[in-house]
C-alpha positions in Angstrom: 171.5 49.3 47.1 168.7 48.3 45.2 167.6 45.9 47.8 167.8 48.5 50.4 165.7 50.7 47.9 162.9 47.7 47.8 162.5 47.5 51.4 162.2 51.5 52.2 158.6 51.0 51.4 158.7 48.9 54.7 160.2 51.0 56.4 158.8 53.7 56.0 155.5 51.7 57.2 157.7 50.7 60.4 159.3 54.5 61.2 154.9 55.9 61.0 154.1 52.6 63.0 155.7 54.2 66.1 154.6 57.6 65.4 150.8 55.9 64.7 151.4 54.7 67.8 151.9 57.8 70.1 149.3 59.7 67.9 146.5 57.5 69.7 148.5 56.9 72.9 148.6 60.6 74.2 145.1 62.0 73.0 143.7 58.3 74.8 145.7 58.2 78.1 143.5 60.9 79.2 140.5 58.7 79.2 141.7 55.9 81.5 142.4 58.2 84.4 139.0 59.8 85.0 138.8 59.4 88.4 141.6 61.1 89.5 141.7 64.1 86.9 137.8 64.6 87.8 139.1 64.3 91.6 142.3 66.6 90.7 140.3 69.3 89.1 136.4 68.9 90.7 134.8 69.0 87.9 131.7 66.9 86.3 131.3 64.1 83.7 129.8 66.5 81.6 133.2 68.5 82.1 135.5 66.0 82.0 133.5 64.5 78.5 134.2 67.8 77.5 138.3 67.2 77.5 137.6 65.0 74.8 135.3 67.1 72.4 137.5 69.8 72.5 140.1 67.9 71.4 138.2 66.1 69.0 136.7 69.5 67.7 140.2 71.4 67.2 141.5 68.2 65.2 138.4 67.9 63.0 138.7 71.5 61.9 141.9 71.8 61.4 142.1 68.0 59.3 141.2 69.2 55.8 143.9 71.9 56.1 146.5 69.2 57.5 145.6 67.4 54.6 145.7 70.2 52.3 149.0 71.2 53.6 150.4 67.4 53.0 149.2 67.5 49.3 150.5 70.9 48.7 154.0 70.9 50.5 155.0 67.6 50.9 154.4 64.6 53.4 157.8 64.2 55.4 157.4 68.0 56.6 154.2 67.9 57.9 154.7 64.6 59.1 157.4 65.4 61.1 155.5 69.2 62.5 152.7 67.8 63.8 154.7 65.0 65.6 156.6 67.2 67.6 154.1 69.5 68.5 151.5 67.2 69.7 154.6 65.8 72.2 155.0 69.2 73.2 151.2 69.4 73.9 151.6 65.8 75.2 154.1 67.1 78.3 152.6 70.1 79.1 149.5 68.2 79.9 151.4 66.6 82.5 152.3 70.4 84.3 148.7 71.8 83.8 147.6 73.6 87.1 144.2 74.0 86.4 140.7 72.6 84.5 141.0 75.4 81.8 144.3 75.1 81.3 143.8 71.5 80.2 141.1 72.1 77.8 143.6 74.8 76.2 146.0 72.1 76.1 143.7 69.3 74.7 143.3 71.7 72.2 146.4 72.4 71.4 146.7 68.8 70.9 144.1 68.3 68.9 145.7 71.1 66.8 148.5 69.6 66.4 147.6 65.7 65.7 144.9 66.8 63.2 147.6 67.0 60.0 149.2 63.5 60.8 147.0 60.9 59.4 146.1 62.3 56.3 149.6 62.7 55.4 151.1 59.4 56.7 148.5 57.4 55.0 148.8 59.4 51.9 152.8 58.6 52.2 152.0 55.1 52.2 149.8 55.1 49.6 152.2 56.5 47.9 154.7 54.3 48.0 152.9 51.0 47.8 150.3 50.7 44.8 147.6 48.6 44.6 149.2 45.2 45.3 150.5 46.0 48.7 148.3 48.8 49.6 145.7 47.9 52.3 148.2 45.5 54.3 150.2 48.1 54.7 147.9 50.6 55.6 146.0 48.7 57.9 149.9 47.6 59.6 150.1 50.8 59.7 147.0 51.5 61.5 148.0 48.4 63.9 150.0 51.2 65.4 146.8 52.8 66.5 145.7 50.1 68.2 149.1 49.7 70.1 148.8 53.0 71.2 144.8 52.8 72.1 145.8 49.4 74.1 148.9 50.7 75.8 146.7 53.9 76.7 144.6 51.8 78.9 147.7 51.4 81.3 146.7 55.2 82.4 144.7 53.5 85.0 147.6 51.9 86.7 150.2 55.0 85.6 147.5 56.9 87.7 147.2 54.8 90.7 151.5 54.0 90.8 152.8 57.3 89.9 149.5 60.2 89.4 148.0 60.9 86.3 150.7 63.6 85.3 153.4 61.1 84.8 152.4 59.3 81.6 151.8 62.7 79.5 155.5 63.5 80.9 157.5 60.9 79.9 155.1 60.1 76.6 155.5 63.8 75.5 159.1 63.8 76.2 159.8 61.0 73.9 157.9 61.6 71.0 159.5 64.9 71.2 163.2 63.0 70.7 161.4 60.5 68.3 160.1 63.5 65.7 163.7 64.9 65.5 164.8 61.2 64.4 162.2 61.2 61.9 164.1 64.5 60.3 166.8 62.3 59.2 165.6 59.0 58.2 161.9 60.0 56.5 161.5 60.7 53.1 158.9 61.8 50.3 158.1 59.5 47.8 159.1 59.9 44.2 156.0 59.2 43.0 154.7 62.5 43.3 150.6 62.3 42.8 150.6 66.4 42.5 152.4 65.8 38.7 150.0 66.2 35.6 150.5 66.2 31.9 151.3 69.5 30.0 149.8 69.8 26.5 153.5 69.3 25.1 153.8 65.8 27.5 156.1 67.1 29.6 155.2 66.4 33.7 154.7 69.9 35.4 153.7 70.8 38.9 150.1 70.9 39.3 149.1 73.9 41.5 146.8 73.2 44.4 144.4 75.7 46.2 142.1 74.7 48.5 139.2 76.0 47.2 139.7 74.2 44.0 140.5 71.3 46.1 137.2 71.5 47.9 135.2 71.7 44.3 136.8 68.6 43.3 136.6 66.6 46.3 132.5 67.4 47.1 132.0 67.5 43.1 131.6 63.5 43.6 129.2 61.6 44.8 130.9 58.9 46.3 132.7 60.9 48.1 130.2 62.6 49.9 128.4 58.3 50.6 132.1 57.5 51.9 131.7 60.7 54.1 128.0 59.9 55.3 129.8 56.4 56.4 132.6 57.4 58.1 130.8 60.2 60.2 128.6 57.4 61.5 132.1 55.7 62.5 133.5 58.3 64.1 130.4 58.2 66.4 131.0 54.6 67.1 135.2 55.0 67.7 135.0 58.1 69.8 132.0 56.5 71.8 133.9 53.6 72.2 137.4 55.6 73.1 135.9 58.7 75.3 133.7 55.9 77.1 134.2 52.4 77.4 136.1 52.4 80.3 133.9 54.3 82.5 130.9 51.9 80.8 132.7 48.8 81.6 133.9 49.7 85.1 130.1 50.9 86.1 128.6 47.8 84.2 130.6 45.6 85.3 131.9 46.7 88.7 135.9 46.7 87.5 138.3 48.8 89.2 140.1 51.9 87.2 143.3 49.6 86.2 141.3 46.7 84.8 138.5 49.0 83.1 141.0 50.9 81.0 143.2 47.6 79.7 139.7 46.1 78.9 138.8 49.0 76.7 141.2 49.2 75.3 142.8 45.8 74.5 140.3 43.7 73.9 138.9 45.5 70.7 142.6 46.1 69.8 143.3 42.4 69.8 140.7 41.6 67.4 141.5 44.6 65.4 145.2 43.8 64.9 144.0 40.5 63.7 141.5 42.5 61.4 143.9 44.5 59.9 146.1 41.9 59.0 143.4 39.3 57.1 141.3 42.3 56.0 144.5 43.5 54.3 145.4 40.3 52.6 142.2 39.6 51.6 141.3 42.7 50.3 144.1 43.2 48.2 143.8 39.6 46.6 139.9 40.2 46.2 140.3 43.7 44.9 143.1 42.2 42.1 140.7 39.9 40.4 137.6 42.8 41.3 137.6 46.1 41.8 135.1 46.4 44.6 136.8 43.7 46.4 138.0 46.2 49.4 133.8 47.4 49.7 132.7 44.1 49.9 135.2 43.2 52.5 134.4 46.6 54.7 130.8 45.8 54.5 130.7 41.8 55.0 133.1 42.9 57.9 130.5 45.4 59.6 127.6 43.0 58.8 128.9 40.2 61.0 130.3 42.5 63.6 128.3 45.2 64.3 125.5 43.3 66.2 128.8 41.9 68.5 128.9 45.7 69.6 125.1 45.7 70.6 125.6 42.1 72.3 128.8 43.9 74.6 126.3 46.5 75.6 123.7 44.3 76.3 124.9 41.6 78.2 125.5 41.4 82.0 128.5 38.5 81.5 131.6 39.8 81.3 133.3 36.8 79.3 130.4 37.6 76.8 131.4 41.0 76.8 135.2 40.2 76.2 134.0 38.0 73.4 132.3 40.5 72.0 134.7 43.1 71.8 136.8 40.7 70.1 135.1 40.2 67.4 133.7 43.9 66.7 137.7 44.8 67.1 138.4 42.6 64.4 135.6 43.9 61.4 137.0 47.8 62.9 140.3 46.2 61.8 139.1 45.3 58.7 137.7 48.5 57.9 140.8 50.4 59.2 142.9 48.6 56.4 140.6 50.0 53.7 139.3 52.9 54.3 142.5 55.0 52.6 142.7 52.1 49.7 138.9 52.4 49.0 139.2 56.4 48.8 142.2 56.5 46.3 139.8 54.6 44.0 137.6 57.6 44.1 139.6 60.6 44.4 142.2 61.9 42.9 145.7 61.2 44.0 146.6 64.5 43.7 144.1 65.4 46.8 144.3 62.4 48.6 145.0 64.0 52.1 143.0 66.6 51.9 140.0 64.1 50.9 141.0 62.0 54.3 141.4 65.6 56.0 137.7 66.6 55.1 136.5 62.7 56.3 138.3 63.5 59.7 136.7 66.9 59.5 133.2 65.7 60.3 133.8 62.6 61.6 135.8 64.0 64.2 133.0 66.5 64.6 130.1 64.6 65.4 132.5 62.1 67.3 132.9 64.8 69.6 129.4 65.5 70.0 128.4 62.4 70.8 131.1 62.1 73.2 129.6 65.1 75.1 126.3 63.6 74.6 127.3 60.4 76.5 128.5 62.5 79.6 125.5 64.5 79.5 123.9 61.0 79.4 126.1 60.1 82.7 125.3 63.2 84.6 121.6 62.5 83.6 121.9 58.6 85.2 120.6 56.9 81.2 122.5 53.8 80.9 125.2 54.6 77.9 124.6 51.0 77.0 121.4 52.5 75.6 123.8 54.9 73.1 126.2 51.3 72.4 122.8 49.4 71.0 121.8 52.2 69.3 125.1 53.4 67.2 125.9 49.4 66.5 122.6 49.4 64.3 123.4 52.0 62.6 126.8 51.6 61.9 125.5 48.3 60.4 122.7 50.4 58.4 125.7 52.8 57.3 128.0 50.3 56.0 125.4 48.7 53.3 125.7 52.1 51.4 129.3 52.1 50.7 127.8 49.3 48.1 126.4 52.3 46.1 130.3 53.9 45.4 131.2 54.3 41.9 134.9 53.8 41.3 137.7 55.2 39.2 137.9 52.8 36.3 141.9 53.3 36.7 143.5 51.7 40.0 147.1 53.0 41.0 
């Protein structure tokens, strides 16, 4: 039994690995199979960019409440919500019958996905402390990348069986998957909402959002870690909403190949990111307390100018290259991200702190999303918005060097 109880930690990474996994697959498949949707519904680049914003909009606005939720109620429950209706959204995607439709339904998505992260991450935070903590959330966030790389087959889903099939059969088995979850899931005993009472008893600590907000924005790290990862989400929703249309135009690939090379190549690296960024910033972080920043910004520092050089470049091996090695400093940032912020916030608002980043990174993700199709529509090269963004996610990741952290690590 006490084995058993050892390894749940584990598991618990392995059962949100598969749900990680379809979080990123459905909201993804959508951006593989341009041509036909576009074709389906006769609608522009502009529109059609659009389908992604929305989505991206709805999830950021409704992230510091997912969080918030998470923190107040409980992880398992939300956890297991949102996962089930985002595979509900998933398959009615698949029966849309028109171009509005669709953008309610991305929405609905978006909705739905937007209280998952915060709440898995904070789950796994919760259960594995400082020694263990970035390798598992960055194998955790390996699950992302599964699901980003296996979305690129929407490009041959689309051209074998039409671009309604994969939101079917996806949708359809998350649903079964979240009612799984029900029974084998469960919250941590080391509850973070639990403060001292003047007598030294542990009572409940009562959250409110408003409060929650105070405390959160009340720090000035914070609000650096914030600046950071809105520059991010430019970069990853750039890279997701586009990179397949970018790399079939640039480099004259058909829809199939276009969509695995977005997709998998940066994933590749990533997984092996998340994996060496995890070890090594837990051993780093053991013997110095910044260890996880310096990792997150050596990793950027070397990789960034990899993203410029795949936009610049008219060789495609260069390009593969390339993408390889900017997957692997994301990686390394994926795996650290969570860690870093529990050594500035407190525990007991830990997904609602990761809600608020997804907030606005998820916002201006969006926008520059629709920006790059207004880009298209306008014929400007989006290699032009790759060179640019890779300088200054470089620029961005030199001032998480100016956090100030808790003196206590969990």
């Amino acid at each position: 039994m006490k084995s058993i109880k050892s390894c749940y930690p584990w598991l618990v990474v392995a059962l949100l690995w598969i749900v990680a996994l379809l979080n990123y697959l459905d909201r993804i498949l959508l951006t593989s199979m341009r041509d036909p949707i576009i074709k389906d519904f006769s609608i522009t680049d502009t529109q059609f960019g659009l389908l992604t914003s929305v989505f991206l909009w709805s999830y950021g606005i409704l992230s510091p409440f997912g969080g918030f939720f998470a923190d107040k109620y409980g992880r398992k429950k939300i956890i297991v919500f949102s996962a089930f209706v985002w595979s509900v959204a998933t398959l009615w995607t698949g029966m849309v019958s028109s171009f509005g439709e669709l953008l309610v339904a991305r929405t609905f998505m978006g909705i739905s996905e937007a209280s998952y992260i915060p709440a898995a991450l904070a789950m796994i935070t919760d259960y594995h402390r400082n020694r263990t903590r970035s390798l598992a959330t960055g194998i955790h966030m390996s699950g992302l990348y599964a699901g980003l790389a296996l979305g690129g087959i929407g490009g041959f889903i689309a051209e074998w069986w039409g671009w309604r099939f994969g939101f079917q059969f996806f949708g359809a088995f998350g649903i079964l998957y979240s009612i799984g979850l029900m029974l084998f899931l469960k919250d941590s005993k080391m509850d973070q909402t639990v403060e001292l009472s003047e007598t030294g008893n542990e009572v409940k600590e009562k959250i409110n959002f408003l409060g929650s907000f105070k405390v959160i924005f009340g720090k000035k790290s914070f609000n650096i870690l914030l600046l950071f990862f809105c520059i991010y989400g430019m970069v990853t929703w750039l890279i997701y909403g586009w990179l397949p249309t970018f790399l079939k135009d640039h480099f004259h690939l058909n829809l199939g190949e276009a969509g695995l090379s977005a997709t998998g190549y940066i994933q590749i690296g990533a997984f092996a990111g998340v994996i060496l960024g995890g070890i090594l910033a837990d051993r780093w972080s053991a013997i110095n307390m910044r260890g996880r920043i310096y990792v997150v910004v050596i990793g950027f520092t070397l990789g960034a100018p990899f993203l410029f050089l795949m936009a610049s470049t008219q060789i495609f091996i260069i390009a593969i290259f390339a993408m390889l090695v900017f997957g692997v400093a994301k990686g390394v940032n994926d795996a650290n991200l969570m860690p870093i912020l529990c050594q500035i916030v407190d525990g007991r608002y830990l997904a609602t702190s990761y809600g608020f980043l997804n907030f606005l990174s998820t916002i201006v993700g969006g926008m520059m999303v629709y920006f790059a199709g207004a880009l298209q529509d306008a014929n400007i090269e989006l290699s032009i918005a790759y060179q640019v963004i890779a300088i200054v996610l470089m620029l961005a990741s030199w001032s998480l060097l100016l956090l100030k952290l808790k003196k206590k690590v969990d």
